[in-house]
N, CA, C and O atoms as a GROMACS GRO file, in nm:
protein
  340
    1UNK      N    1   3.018  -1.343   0.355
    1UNK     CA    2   3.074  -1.425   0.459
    1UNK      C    3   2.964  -1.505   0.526
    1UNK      O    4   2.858  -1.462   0.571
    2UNK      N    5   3.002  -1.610   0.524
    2UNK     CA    6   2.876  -1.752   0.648
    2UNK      C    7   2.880  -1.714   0.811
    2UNK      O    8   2.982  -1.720   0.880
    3UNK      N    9   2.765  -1.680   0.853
    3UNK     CA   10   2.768  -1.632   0.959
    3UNK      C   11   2.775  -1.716   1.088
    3UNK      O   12   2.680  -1.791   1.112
    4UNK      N   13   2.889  -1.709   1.184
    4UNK     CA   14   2.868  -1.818   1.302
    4UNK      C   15   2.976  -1.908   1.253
    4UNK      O   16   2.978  -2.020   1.304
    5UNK      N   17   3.046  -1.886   1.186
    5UNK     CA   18   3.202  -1.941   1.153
    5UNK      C   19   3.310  -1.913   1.149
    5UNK      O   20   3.404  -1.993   1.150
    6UNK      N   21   3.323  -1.739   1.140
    6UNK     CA   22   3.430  -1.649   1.169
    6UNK      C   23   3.448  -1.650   1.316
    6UNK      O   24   3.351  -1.655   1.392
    7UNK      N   25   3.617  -1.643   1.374
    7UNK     CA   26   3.610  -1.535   1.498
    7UNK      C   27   3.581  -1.419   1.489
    7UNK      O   28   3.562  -1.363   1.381
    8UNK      N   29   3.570  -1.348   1.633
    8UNK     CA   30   3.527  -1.225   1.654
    8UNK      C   31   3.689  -1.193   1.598
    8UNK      O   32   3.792  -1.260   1.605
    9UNK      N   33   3.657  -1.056   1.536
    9UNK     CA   34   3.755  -0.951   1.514
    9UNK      C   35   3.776  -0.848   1.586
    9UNK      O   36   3.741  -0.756   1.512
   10UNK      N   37   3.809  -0.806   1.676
   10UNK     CA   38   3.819  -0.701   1.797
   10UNK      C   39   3.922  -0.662   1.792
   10UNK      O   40   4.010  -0.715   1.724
   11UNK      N   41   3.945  -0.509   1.894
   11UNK     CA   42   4.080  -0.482   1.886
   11UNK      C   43   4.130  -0.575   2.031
   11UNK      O   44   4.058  -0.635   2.111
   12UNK      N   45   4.272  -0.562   2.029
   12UNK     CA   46   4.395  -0.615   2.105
   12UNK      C   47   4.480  -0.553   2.144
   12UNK      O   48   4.520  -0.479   2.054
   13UNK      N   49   4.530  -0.541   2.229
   13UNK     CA   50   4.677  -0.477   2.242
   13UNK      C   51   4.782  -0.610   2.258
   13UNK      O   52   4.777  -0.710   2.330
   14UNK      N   53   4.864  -0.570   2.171
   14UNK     CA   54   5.039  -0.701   2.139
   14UNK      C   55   5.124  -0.608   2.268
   14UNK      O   56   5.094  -0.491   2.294
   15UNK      N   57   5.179  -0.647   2.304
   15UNK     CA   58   5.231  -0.610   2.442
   15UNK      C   59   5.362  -0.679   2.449
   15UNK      O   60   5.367  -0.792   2.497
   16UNK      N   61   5.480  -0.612   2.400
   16UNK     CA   62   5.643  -0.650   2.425
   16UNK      C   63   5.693  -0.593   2.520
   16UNK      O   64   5.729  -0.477   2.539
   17UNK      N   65   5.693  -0.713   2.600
   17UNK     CA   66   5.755  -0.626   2.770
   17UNK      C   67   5.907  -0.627   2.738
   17UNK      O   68   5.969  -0.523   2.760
   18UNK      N   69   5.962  -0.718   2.697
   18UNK     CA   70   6.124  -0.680   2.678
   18UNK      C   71   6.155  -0.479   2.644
   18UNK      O   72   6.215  -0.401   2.717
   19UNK      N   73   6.099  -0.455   2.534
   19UNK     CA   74   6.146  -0.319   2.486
   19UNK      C   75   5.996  -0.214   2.573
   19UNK      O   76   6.010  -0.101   2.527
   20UNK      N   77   5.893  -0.214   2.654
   20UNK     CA   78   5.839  -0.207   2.730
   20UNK      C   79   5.801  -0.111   2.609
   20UNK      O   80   5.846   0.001   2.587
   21UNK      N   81   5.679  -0.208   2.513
   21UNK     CA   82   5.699  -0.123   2.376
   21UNK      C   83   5.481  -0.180   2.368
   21UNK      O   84   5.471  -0.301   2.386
   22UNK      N   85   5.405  -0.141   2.356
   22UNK     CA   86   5.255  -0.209   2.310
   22UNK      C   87   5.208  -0.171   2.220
   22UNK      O   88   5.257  -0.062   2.192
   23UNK      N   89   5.087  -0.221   2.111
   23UNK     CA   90   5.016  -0.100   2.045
   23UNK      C   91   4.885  -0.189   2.042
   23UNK      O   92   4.880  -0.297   2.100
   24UNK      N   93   4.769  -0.131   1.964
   24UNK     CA   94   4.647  -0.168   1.963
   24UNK      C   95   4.610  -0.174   1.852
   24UNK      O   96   4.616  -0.067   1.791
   25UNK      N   97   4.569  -0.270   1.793
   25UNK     CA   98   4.529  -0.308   1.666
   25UNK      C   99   4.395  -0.403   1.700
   25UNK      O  100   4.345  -0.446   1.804
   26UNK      N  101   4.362  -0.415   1.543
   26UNK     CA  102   4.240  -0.512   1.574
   26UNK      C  103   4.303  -0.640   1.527
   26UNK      O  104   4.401  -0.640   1.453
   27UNK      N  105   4.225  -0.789   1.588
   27UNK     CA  106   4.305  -0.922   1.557
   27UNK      C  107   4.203  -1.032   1.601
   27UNK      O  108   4.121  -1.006   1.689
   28UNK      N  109   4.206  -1.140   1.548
   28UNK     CA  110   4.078  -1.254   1.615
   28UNK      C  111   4.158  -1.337   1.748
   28UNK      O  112   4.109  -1.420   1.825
   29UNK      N  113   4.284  -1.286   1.743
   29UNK     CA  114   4.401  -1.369   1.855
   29UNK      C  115   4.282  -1.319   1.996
   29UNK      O  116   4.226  -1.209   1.996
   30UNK      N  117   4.266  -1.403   2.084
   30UNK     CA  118   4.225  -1.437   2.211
   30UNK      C  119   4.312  -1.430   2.341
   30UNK      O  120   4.426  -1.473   2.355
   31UNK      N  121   4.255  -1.382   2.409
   31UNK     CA  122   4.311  -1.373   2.560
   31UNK      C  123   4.252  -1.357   2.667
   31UNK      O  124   4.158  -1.278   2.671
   32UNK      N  125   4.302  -1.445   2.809
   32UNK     CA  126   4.237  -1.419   2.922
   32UNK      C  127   4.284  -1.286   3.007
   32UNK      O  128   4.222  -1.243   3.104
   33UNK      N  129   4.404  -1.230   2.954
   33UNK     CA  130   4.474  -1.158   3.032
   33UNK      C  131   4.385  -1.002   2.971
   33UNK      O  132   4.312  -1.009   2.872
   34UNK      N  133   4.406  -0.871   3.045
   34UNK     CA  134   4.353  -0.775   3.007
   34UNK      C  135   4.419  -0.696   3.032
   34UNK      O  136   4.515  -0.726   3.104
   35UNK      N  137   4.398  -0.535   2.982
   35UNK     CA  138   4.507  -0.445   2.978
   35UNK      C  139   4.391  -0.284   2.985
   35UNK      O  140   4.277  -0.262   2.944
   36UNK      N  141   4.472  -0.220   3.041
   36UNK     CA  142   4.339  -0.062   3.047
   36UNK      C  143   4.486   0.007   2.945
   36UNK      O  144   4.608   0.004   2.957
   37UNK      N  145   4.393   0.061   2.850
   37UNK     CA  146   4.514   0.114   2.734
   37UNK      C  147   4.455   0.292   2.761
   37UNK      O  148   4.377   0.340   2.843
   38UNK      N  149   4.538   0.351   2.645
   38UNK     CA  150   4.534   0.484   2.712
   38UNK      C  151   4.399   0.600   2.700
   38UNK      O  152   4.372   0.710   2.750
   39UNK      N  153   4.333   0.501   2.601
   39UNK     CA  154   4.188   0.581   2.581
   39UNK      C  155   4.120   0.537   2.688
   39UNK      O  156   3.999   0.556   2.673
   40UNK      N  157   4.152   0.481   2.800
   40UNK     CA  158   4.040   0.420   2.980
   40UNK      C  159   3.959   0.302   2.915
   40UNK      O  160   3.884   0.233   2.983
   41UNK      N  161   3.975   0.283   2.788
   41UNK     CA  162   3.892   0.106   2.753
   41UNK      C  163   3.999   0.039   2.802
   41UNK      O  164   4.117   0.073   2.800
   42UNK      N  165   3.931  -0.098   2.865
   42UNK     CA  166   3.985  -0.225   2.850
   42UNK      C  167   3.981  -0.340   2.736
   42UNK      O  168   3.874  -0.386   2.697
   43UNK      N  169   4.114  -0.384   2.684
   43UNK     CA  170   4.177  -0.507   2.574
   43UNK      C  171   4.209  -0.609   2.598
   43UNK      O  172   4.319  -0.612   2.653
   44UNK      N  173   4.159  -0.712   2.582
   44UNK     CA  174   4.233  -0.847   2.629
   44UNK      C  175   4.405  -0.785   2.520
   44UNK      O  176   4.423  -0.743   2.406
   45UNK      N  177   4.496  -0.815   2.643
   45UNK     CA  178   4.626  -0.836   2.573
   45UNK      C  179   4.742  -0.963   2.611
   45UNK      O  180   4.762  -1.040   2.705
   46UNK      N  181   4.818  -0.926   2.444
   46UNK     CA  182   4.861  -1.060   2.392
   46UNK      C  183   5.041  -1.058   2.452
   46UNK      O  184   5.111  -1.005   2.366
   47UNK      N  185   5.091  -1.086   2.526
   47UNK     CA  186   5.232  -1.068   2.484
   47UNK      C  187   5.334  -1.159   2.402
   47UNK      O  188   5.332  -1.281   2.382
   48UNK      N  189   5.394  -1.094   2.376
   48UNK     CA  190   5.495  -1.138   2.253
   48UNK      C  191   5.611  -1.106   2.277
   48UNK      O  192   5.639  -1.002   2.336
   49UNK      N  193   5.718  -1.209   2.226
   49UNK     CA  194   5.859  -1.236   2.256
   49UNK      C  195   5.916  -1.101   2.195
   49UNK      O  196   6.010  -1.043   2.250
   50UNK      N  197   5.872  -1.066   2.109
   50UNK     CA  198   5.971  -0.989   2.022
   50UNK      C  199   5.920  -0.908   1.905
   50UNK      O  200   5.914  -0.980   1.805
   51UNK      N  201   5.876  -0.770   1.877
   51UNK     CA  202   5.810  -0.687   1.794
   51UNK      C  203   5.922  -0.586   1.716
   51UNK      O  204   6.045  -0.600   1.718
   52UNK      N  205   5.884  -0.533   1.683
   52UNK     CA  206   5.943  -0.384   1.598
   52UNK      C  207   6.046  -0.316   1.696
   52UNK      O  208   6.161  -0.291   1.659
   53UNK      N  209   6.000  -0.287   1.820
   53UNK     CA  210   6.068  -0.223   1.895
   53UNK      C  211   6.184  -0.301   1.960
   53UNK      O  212   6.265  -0.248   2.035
   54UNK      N  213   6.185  -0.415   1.930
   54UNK     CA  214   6.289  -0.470   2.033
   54UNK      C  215   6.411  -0.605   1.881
   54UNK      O  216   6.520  -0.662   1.890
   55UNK      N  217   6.311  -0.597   1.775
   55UNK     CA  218   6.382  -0.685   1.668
   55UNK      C  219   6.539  -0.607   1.607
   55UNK      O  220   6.558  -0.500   1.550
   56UNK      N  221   6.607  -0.686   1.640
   56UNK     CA  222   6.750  -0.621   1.585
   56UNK      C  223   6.778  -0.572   1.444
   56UNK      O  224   6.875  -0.502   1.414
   57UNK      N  225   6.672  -0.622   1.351
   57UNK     CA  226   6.666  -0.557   1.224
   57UNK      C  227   6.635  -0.418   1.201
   57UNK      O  228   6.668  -0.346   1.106
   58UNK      N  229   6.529  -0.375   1.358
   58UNK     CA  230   6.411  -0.267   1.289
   58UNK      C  231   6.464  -0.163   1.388
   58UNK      O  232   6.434  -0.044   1.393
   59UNK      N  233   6.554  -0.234   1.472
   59UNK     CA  234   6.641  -0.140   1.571
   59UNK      C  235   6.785  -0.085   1.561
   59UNK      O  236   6.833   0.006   1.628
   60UNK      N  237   6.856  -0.174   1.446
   60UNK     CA  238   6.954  -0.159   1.403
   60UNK      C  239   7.105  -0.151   1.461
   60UNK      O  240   7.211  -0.089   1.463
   61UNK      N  241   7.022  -0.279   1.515
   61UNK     CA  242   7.187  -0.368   1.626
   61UNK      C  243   7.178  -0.509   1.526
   61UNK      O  244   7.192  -0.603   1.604
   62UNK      N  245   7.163  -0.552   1.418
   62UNK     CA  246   7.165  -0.616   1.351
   62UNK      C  247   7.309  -0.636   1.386
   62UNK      O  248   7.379  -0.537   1.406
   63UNK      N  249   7.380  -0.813   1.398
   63UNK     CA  250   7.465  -0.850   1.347
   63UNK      C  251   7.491  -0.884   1.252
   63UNK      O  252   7.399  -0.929   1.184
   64UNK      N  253   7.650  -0.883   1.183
   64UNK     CA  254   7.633  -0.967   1.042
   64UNK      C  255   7.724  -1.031   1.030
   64UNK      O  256   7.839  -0.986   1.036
   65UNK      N  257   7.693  -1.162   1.007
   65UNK     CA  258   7.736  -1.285   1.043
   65UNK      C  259   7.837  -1.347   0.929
   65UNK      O  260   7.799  -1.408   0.829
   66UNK      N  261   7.931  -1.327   0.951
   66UNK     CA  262   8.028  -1.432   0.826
   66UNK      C  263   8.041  -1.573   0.778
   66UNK      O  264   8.102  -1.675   0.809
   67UNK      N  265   7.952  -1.531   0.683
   67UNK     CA  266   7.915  -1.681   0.645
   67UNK      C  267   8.033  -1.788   0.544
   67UNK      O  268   8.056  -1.908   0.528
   68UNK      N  269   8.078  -1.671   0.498
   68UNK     CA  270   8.172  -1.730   0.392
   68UNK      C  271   8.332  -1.841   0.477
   68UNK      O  272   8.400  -1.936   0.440
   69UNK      N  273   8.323  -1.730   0.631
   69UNK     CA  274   8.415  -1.765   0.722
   69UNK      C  275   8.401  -1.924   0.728
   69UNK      O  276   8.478  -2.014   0.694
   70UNK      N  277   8.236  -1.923   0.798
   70UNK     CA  278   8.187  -2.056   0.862
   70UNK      C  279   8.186  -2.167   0.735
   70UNK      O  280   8.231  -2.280   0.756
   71UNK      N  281   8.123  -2.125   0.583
   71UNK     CA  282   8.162  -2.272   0.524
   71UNK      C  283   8.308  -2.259   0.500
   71UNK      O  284   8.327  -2.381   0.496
   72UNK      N  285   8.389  -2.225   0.486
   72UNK     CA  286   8.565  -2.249   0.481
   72UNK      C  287   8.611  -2.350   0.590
   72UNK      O  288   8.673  -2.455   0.569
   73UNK      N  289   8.560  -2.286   0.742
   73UNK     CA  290   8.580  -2.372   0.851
   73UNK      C  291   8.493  -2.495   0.837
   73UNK      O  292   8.524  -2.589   0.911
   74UNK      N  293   8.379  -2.515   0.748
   74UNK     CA  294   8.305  -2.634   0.732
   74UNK      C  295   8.379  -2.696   0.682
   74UNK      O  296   8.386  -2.816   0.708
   75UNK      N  297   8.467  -2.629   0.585
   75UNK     CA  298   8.511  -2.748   0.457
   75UNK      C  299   8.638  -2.778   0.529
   75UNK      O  300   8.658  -2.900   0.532
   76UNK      N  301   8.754  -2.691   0.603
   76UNK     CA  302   8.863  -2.756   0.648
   76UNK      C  303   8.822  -2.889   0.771
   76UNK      O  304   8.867  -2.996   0.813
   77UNK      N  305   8.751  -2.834   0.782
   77UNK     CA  306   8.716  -2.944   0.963
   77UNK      C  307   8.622  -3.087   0.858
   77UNK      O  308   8.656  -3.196   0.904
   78UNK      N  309   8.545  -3.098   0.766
   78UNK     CA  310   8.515  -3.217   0.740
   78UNK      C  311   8.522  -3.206   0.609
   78UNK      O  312   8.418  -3.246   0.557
   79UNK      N  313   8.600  -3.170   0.533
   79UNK     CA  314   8.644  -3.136   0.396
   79UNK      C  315   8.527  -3.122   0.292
   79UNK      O  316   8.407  -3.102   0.315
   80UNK      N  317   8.587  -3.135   0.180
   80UNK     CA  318   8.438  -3.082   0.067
   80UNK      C  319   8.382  -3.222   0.023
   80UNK      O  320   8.432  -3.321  -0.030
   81UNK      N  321   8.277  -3.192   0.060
   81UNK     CA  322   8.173  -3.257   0.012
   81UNK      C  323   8.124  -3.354  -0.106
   81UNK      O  324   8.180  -3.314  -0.207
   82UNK      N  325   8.061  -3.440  -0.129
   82UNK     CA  326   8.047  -3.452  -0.294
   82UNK      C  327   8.042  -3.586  -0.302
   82UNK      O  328   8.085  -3.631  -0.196
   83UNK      N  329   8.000  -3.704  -0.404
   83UNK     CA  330   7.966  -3.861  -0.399
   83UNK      C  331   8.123  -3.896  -0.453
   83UNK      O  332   8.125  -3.998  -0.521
   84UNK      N  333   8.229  -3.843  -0.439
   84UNK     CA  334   8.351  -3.894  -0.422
   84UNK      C  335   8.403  -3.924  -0.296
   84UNK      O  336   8.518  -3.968  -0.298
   85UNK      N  337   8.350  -3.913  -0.186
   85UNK     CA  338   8.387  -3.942  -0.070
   85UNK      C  339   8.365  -4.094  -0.043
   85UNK      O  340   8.395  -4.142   0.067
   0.00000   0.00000   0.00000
């Protein structure tokens, strides 16, 4: 590796306040904000809209969406498609 061209690689804490969910990993992502995590070090931390703990896939409130419904209602409301129109 060329030295003086990489970011620093440090750890971080990702911080999802919605599901009041954090963890600590290492990452070159930057921050002014800081966080005292549970080993008494301080992390610059990152927050984020939406992680593991709060994603409807990984939580399993997944909706499932009828798609076949919505193109039927596509095709009655502006009919089918195609260079015959």
């Amino acid at each position: 590796m060329k030295r003086g061209i990489h970011p620093a690689y440090r750890p971080v804490v990702f911080r999802d306040r919605a599901a009041d969910f954090a963890f600590l990993t290492r990452s070159t992502a930057t921050s002014d904000k800081t966080v005292e995590w549970e080993d008494g070090n301080t992390y610059p931390v990152i927050d984020v809209e939406i992680s593991s703990a709060s994603h409807p896939f990984y939580t399993g409130t997944q909706r499932v969406l009828d798609t076949a419904g919505r193109v039927e209602r596509f095709e009655r409301r502006y009919g089918r498609g195609g260079s015959n129109q």
